[in-house]
C-alpha positions as CSV (number, residue, x, y, z in Angstrom):
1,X,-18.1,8.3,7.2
2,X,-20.4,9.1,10.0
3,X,-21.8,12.9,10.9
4,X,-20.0,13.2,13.8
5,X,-16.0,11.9,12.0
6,X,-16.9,13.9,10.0
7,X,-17.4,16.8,12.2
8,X,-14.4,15.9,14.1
9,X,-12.1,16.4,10.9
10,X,-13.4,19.3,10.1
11,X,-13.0,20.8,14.0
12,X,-9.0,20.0,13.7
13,X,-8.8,21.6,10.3
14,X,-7.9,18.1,8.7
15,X,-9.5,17.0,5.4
16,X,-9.8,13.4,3.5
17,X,-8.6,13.1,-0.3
18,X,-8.2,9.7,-2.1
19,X,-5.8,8.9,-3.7
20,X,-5.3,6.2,-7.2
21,X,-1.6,5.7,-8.3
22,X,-1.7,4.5,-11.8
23,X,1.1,2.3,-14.1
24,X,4.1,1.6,-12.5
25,X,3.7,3.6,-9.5
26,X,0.9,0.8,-8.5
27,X,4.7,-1.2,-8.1
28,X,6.4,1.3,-6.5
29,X,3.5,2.2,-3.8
30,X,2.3,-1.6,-3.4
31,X,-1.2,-0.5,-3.7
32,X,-3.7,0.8,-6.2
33,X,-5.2,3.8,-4.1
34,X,-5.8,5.1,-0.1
35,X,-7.5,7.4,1.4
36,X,-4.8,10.1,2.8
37,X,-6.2,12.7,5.5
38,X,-4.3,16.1,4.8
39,X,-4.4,19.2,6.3
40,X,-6.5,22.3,5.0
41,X,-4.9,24.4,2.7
42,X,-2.4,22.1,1.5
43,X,-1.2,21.9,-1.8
44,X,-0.5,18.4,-4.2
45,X,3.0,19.5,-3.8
46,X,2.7,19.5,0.0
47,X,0.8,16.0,-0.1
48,X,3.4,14.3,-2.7
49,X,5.8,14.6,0.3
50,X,3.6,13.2,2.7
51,X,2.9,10.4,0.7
52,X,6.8,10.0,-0.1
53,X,7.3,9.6,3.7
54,X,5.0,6.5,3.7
55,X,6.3,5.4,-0.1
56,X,9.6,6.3,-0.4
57,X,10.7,4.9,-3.8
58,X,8.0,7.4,-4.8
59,X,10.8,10.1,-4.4
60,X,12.4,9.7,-7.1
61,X,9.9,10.5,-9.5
62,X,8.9,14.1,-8.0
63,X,9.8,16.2,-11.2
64,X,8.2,14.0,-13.7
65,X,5.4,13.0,-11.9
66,X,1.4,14.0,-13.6
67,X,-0.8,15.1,-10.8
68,X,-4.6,15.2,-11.7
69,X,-7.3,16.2,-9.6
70,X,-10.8,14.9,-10.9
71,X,-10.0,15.3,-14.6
72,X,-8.5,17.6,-15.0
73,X,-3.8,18.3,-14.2
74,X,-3.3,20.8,-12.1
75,X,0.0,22.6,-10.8
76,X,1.7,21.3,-7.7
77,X,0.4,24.6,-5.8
78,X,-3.2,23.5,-6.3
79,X,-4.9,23.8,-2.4
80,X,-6.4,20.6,-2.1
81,X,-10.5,20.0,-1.4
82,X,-12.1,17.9,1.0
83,X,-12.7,14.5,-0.9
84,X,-10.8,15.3,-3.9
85,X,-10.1,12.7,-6.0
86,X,-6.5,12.5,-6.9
87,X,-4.8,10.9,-9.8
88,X,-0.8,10.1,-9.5
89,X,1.1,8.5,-12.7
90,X,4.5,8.9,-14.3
91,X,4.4,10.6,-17.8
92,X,2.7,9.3,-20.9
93,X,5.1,8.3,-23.9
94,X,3.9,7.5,-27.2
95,X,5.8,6.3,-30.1
């Protein structure tokens, strides 16, 4: 991203995060990862939403779903970073 788009995000108060979905949500999204521009200050909780307007068979796995950021979980109230890296996957069973 040039200087200048990058100026420009930052002048409207809008940040860019990336975004992997991992296992079965790779099926339920169509894709592997995107790049999502959010808002400053919001949280995973508010971007989950967003992203469950443009993937809606994503909403049916909002309470079970692991949110990571980097590599490390974090709550849905985490305030997200410019260029975070965000990790979405359903939860791990083991047997």
């Amino acid at each position: 991203m040039s200087i200048q788009s990058k100026s420009a995000l930052f002048d409207t108060g809008q940040i860019t995060v990336r975004v992997s979905f991992y296992s079965y949500f790779k099926d339920l999204t169509g894709c592997s990862s995107i790049t999502e521009t959010a808002l400053a200050g919001m949280t995973l909780r508010d971007l989950f939403e967003k992203l469950t307007t443009r993937f809606p068979r994503l909403g049916s796995m909002r309470k079970s779903t692991l949110m990571a950021v980097g590599v490390d979980y974090q709550p849905p109230t985490y305030v997200l970073k410019a260029d975070d890296e965000i990790a979405l996957f359903p939860p791990v069973q083991g047997g």
